[in-house]
MISE-541958 format. One record per atom (N, C-alpha, C, O): residue in one letter; chain; atom name; x negated, y, z negated. Coordinates in nm, 3 decimals. Last residue first. Layout:
BEGIN
rest; kette; atom; X; Y; Z
a; A; CA; X; Y; Z
...
***
This chain:
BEGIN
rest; kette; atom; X; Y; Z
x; A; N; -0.900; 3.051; 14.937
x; A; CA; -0.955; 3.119; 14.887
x; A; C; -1.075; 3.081; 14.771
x; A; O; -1.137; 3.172; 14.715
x; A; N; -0.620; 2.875; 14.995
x; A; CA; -0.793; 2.819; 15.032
x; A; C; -0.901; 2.963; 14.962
x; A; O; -1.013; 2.915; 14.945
x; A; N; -0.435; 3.034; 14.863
x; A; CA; -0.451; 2.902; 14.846
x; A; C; -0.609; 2.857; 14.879
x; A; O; -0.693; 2.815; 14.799
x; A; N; -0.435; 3.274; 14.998
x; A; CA; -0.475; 3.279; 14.871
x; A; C; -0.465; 3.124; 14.832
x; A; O; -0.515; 3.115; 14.720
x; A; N; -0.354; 3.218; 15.307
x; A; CA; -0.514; 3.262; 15.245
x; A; C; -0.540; 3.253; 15.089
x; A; O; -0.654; 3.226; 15.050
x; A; N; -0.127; 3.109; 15.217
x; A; CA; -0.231; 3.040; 15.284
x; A; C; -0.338; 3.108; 15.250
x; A; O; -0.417; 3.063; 15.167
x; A; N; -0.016; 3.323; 15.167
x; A; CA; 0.019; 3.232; 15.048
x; A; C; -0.153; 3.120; 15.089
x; A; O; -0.245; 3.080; 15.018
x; A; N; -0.001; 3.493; 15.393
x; A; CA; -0.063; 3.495; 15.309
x; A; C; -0.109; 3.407; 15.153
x; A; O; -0.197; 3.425; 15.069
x; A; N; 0.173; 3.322; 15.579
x; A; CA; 0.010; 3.290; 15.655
x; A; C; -0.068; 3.345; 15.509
x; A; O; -0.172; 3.288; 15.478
x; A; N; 0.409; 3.356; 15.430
x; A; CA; 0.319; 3.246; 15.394
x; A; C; 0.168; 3.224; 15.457
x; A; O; 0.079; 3.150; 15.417
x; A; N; 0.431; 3.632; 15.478
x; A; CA; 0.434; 3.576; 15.345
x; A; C; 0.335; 3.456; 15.401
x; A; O; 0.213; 3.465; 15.413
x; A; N; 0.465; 3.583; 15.754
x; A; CA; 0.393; 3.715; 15.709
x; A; C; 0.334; 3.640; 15.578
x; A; O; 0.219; 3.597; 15.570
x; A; N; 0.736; 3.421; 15.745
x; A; CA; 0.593; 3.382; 15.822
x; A; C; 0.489; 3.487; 15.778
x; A; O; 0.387; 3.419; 15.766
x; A; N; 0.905; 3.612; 15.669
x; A; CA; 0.864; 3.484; 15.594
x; A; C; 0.744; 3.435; 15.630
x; A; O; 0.655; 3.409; 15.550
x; A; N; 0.883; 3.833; 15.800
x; A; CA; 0.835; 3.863; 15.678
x; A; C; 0.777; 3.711; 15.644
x; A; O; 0.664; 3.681; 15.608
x; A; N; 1.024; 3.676; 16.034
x; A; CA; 0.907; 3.719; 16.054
x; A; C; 0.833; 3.765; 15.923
x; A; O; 0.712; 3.739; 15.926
x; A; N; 1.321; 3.593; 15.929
x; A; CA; 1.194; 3.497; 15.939
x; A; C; 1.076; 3.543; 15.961
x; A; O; 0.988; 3.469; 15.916
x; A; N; 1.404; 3.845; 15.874
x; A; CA; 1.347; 3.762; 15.775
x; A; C; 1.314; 3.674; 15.798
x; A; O; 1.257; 3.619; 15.704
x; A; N; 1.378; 3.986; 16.173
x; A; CA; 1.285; 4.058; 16.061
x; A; C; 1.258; 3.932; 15.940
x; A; O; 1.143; 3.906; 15.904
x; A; N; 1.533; 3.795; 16.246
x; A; CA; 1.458; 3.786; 16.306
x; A; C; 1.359; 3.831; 16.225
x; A; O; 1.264; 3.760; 16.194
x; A; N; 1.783; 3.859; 16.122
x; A; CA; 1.758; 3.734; 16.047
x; A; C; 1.583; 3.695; 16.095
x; A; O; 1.512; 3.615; 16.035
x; A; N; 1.880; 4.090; 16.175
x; A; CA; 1.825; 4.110; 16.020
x; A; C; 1.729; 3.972; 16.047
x; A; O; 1.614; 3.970; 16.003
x; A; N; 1.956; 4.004; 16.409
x; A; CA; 1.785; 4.108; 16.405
x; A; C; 1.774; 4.103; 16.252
x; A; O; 1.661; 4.112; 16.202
x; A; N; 2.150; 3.892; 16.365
x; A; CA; 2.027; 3.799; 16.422
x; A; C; 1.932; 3.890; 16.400
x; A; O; 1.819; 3.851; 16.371
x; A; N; 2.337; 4.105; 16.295
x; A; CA; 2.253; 4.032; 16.184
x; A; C; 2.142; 3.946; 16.265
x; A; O; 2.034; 3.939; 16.208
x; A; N; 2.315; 4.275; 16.500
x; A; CA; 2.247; 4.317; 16.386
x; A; C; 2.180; 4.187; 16.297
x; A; O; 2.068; 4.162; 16.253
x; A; N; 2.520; 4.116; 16.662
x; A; CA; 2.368; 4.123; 16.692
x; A; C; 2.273; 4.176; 16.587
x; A; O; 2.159; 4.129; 16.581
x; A; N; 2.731; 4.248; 16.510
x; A; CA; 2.732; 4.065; 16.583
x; A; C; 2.571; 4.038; 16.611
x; A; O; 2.517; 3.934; 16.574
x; A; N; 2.730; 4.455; 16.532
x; A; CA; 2.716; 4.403; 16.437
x; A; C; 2.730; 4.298; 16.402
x; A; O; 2.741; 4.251; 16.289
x; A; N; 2.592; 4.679; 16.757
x; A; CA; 2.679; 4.569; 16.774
x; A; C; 2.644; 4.497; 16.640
x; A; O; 2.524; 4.473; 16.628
x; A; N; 2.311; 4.834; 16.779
x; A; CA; 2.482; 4.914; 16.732
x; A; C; 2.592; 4.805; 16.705
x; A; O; 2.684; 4.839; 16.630
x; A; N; 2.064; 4.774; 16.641
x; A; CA; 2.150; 4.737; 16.741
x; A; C; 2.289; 4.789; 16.656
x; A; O; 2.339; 4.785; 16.543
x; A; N; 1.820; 5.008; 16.505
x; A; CA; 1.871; 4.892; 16.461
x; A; C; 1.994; 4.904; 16.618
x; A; O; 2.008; 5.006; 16.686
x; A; N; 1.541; 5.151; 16.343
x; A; CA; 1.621; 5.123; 16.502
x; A; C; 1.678; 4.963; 16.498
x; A; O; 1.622; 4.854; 16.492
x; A; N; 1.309; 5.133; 16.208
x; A; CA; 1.433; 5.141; 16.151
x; A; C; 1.573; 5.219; 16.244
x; A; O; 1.659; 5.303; 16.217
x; A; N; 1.052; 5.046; 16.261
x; A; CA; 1.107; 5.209; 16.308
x; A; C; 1.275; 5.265; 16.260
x; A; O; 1.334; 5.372; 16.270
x; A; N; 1.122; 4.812; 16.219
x; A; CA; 1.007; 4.860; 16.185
x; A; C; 1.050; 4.987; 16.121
x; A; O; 1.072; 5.025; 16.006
x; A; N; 1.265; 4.740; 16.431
x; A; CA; 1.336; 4.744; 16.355
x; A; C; 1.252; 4.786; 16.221
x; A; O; 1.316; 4.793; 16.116
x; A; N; 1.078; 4.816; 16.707
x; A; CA; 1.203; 4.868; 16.656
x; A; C; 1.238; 4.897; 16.527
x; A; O; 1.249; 5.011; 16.483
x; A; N; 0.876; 4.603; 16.590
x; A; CA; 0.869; 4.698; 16.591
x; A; C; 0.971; 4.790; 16.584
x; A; O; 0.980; 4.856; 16.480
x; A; N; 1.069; 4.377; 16.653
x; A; CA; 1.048; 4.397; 16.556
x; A; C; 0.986; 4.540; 16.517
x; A; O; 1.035; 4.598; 16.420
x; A; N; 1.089; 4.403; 16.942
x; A; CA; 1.279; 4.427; 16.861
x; A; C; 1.193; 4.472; 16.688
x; A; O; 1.233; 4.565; 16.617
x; A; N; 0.869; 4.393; 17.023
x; A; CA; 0.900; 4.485; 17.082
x; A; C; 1.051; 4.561; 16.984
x; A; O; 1.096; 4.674; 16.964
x; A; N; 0.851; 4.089; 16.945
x; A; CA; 0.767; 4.186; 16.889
x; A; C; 0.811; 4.326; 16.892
x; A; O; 0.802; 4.391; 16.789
x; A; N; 1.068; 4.014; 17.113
x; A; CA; 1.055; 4.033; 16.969
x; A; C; 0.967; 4.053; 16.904
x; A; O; 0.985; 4.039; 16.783
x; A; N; 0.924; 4.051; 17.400
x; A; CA; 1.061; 4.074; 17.319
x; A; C; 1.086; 4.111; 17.202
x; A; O; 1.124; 4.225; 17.175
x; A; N; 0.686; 3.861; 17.334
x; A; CA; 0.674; 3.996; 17.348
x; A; C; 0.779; 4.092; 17.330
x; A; O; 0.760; 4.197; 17.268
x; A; N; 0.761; 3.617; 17.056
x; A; CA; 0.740; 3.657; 17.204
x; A; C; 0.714; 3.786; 17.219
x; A; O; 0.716; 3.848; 17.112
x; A; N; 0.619; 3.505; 16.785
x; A; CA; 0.738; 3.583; 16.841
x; A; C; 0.675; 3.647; 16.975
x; A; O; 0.569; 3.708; 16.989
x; A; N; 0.611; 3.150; 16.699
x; A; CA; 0.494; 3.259; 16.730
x; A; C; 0.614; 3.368; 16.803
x; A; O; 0.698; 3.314; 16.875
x; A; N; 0.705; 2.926; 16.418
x; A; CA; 0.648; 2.975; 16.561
x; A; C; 0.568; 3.130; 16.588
x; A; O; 0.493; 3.195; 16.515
x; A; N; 0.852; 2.794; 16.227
x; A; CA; 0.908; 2.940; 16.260
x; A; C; 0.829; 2.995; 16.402
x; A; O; 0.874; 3.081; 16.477
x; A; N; 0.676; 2.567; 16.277
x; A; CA; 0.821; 2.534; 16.299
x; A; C; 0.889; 2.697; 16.314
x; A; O; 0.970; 2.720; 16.405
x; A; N; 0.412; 2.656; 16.180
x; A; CA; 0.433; 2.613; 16.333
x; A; C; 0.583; 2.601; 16.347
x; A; O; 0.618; 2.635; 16.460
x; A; N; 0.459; 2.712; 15.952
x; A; CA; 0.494; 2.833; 15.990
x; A; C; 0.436; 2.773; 16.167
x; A; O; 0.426; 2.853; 16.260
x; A; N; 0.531; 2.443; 15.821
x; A; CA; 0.606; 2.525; 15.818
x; A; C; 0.621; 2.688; 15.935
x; A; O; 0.720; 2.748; 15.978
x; A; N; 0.296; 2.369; 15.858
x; A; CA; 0.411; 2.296; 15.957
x; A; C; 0.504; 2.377; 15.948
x; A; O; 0.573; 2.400; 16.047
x; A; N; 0.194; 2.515; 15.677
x; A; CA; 0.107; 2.497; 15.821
x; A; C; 0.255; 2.469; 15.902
x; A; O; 0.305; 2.541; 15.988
x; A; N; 0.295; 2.371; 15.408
x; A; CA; 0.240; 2.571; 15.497
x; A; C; 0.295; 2.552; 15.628
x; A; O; 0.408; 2.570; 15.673
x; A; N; 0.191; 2.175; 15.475
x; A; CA; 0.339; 2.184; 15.437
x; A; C; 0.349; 2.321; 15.452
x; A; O; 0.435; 2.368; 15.526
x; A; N; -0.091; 2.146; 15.390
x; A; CA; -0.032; 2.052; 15.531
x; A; C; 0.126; 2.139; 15.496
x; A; O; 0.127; 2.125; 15.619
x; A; N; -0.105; 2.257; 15.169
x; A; CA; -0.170; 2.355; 15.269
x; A; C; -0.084; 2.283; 15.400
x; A; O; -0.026; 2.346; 15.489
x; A; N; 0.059; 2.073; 14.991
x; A; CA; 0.091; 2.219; 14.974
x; A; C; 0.020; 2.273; 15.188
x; A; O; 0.084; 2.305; 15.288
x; A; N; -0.182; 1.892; 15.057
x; A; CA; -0.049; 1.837; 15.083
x; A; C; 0.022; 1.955; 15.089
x; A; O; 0.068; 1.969; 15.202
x; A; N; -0.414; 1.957; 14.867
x; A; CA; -0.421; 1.975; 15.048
x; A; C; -0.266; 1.934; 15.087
x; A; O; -0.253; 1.973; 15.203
x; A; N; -0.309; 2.129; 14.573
x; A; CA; -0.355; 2.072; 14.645
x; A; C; -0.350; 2.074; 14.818
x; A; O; -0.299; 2.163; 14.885
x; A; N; -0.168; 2.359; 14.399
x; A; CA; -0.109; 2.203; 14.503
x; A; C; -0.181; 2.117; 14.569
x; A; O; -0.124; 2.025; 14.627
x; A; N; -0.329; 2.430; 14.118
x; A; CA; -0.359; 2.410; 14.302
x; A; C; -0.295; 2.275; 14.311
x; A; O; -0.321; 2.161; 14.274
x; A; N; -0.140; 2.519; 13.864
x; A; CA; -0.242; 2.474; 13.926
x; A; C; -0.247; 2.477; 14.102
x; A; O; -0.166; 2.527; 14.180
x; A; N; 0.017; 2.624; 13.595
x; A; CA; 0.012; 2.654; 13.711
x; A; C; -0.119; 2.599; 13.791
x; A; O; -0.218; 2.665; 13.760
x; A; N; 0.101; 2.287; 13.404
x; A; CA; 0.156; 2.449; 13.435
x; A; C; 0.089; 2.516; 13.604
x; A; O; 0.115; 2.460; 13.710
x; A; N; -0.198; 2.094; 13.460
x; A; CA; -0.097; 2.174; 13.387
x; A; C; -0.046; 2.240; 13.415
x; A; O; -0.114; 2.316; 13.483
x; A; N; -0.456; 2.024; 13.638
x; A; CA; -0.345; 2.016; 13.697
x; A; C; -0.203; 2.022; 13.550
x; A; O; -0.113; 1.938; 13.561
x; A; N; -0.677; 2.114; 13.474
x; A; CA; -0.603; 1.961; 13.485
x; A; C; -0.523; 1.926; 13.528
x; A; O; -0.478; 1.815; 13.499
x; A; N; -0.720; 2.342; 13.537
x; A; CA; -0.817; 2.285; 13.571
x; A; C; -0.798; 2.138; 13.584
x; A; O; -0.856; 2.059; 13.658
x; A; N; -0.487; 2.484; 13.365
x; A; CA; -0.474; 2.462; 13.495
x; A; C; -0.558; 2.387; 13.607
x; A; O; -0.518; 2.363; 13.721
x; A; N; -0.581; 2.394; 13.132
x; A; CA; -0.510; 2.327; 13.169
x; A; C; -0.489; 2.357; 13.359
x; A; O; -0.480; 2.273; 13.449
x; A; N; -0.825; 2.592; 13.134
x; A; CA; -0.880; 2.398; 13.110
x; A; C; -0.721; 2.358; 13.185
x; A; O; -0.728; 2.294; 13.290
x; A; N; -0.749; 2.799; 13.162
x; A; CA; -0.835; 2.795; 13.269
x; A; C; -0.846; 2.640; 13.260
x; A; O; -0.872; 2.570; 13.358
x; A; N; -0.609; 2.800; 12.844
x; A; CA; -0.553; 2.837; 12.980
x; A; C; -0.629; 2.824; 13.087
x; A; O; -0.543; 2.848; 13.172
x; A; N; -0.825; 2.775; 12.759
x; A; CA; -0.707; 2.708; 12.686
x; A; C; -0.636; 2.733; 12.831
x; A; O; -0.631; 2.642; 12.914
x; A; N; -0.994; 3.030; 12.745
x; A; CA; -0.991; 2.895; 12.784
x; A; C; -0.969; 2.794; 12.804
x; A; O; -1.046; 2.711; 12.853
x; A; N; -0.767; 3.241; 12.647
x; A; CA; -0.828; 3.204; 12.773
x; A; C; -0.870; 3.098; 12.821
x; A; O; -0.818; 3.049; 12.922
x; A; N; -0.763; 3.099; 12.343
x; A; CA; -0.608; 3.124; 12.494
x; A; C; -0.695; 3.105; 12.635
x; A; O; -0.699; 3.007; 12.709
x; A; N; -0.989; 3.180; 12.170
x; A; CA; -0.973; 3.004; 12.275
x; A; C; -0.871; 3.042; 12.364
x; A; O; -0.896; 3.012; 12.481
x; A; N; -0.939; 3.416; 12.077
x; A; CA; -1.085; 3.412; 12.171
x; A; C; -1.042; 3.252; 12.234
x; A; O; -1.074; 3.224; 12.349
x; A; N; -0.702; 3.402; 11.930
x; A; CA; -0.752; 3.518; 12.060
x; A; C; -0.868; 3.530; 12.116
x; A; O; -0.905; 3.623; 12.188
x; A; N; -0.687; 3.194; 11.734
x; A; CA; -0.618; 3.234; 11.873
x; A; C; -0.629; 3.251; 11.975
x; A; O; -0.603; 3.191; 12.079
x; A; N; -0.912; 3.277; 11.584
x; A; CA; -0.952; 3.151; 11.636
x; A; C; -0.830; 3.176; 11.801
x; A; O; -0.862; 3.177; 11.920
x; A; N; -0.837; 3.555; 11.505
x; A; CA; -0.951; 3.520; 11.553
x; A; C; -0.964; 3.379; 11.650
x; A; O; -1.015; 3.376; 11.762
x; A; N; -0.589; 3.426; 11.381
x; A; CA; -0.573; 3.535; 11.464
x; A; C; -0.697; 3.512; 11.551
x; A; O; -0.682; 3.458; 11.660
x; A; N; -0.703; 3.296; 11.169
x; A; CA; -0.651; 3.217; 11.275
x; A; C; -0.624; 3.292; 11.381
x; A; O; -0.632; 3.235; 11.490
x; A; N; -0.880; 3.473; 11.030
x; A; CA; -0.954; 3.342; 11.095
x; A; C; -0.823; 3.331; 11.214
x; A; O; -0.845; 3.355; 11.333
x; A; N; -0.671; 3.631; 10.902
x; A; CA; -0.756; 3.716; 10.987
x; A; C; -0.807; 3.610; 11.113
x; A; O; -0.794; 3.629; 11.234
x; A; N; -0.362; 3.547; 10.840
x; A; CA; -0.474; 3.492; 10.803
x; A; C; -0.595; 3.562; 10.897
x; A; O; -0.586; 3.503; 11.005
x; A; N; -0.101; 3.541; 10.813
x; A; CA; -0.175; 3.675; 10.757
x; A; C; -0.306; 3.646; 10.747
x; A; O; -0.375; 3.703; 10.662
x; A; N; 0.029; 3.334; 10.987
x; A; CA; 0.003; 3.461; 11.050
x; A; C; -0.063; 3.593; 10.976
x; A; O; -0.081; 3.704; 11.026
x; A; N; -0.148; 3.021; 10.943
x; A; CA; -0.112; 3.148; 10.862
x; A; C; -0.115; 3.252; 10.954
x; A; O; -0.222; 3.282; 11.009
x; A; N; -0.158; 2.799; 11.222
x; A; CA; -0.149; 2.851; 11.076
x; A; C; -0.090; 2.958; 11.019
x; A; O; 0.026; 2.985; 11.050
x; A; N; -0.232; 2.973; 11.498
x; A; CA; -0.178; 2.795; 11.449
x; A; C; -0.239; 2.859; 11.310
x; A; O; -0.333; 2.937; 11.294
x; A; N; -0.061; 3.255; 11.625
x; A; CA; -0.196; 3.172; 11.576
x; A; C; -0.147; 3.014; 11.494
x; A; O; -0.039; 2.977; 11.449
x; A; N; 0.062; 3.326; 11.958
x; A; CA; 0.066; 3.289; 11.795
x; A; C; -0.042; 3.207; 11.739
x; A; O; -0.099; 3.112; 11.793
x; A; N; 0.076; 3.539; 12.255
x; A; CA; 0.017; 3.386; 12.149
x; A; C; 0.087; 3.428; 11.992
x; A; O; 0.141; 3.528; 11.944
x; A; N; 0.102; 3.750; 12.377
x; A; CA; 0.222; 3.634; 12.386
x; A; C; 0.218; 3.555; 12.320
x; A; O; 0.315; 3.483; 12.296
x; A; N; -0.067; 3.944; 12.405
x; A; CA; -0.069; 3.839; 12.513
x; A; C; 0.057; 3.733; 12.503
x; A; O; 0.097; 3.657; 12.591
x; A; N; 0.085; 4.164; 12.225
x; A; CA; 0.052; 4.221; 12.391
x; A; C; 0.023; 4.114; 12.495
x; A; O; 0.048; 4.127; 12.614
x; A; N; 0.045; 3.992; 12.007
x; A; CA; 0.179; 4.052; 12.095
x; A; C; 0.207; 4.069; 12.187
x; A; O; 0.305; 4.030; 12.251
x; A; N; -0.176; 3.983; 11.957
x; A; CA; -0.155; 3.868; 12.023
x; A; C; 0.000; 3.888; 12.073
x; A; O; 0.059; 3.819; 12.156
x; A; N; -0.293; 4.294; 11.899
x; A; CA; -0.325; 4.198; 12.052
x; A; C; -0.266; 4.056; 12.109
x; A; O; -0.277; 4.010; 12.223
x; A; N; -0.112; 4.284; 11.695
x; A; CA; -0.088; 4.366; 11.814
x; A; C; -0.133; 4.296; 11.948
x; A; O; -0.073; 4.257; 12.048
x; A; N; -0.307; 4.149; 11.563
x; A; CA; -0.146; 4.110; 11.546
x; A; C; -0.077; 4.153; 11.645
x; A; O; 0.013; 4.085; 11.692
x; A; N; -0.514; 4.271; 11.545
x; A; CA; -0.500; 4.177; 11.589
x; A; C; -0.372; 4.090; 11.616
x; A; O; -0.357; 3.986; 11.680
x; A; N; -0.427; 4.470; 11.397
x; A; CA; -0.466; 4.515; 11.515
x; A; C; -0.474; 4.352; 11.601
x; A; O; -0.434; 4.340; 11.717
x; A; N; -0.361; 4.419; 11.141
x; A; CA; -0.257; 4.454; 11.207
x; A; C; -0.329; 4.474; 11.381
x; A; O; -0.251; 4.493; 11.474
x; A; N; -0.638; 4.318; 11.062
x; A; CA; -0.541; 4.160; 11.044
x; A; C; -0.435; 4.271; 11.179
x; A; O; -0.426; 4.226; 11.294
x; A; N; -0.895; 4.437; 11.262
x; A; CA; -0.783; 4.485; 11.113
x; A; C; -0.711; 4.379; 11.170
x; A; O; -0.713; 4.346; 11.288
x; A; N; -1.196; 4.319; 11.418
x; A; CA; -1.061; 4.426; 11.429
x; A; C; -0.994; 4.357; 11.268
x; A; O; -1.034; 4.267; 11.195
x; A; N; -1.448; 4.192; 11.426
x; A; CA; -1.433; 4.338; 11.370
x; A; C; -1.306; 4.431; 11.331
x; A; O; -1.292; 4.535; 11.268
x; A; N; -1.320; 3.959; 11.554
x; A; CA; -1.374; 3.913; 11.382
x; A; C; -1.409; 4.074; 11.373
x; A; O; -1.390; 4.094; 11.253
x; A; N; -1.382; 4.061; 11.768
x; A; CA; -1.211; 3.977; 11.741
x; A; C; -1.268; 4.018; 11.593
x; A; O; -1.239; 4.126; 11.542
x; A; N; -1.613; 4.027; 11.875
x; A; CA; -1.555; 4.149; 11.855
x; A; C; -1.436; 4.124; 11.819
x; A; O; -1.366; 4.213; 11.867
x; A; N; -1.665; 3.799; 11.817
x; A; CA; -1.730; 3.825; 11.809
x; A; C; -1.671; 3.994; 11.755
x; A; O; -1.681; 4.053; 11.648
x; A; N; -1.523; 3.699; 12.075
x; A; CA; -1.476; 3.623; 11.916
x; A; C; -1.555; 3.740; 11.847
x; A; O; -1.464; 3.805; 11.797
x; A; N; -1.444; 3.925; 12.276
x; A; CA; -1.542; 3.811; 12.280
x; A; C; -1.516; 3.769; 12.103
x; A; O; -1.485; 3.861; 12.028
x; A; N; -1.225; 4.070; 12.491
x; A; CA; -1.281; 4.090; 12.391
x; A; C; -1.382; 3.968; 12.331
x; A; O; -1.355; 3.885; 12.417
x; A; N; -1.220; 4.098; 12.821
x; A; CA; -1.127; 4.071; 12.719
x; A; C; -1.257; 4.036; 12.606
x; A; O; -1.363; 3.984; 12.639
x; A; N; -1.278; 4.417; 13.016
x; A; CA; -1.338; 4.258; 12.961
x; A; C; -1.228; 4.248; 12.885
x; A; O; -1.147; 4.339; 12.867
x; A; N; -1.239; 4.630; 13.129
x; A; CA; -1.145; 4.558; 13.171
x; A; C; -1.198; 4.402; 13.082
x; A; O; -1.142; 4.293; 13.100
x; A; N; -1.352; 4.931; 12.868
x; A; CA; -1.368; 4.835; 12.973
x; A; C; -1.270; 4.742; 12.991
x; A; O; -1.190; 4.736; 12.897
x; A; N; -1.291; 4.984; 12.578
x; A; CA; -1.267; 5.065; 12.685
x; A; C; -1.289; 5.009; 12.792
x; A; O; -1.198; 5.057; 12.860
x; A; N; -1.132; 4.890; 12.288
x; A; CA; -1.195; 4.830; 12.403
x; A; C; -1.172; 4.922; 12.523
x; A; O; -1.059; 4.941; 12.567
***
């Protein structure tokens, strides 16, 4: 397979019992039945995908939190807030990997950089949620 597609039943049912054995290695599956059986390999490696898109579609394993997740973002990164001109000014600094000589003050700047990543993170968690 030279392209990014995943293979279609179709082209499953051309490959060797060992080649197929390989592919379900490489995804993680096992076939229901006989592992020397060409069919079940086949039947495996063309349903996973959809097997996987149905449950998360039912709220299974990994799904959308839903609008309650997005409300819980939100409050979240109103409660870390918005960084003043100061600490924009410290963050940049610390950007630049200019750090405070006093090691009483360092760590509030570590802690300033890790709430600001955190907020970074989640305004992105946010876009890939409503996406």
């Amino acid at each position: 397979m030279t392209d990014n597609n995943m293979m279609t039943r179709e082209q499953l049912k051309k490959l060797t019992l060992p080649e197929l054995q390989t592919l379900g290695k490489r995804y993680g599956v096992r076939p229901i039945g006989n592992w020397g059986k060409t069919e079940a390999w086949v039947n495996t490696l063309s349903a996973f995908p959809y097997k996987a898109l149905e449950q998360m579609r039912d709220g299974v394993g990994v799904h959308s939190p839903g609008l309650e997740a997005y409300h819980a973002i939100t409050v979240a990164l109103d409660l870390i807030g918005h960084p003043t001109d100061s600490q924009l000014a410290l963050l940049r600094a610390t950007k630049n990997n200019e750090w405070l000589q006093e090691e009483y003050w360092r760590r509030y700047q570590q802690k300033l950089v890790d709430l600001w990543s955190a907020k970074l993170m989640l305004e992105e968690v946010l876009k890939l949620l409503v996406k």
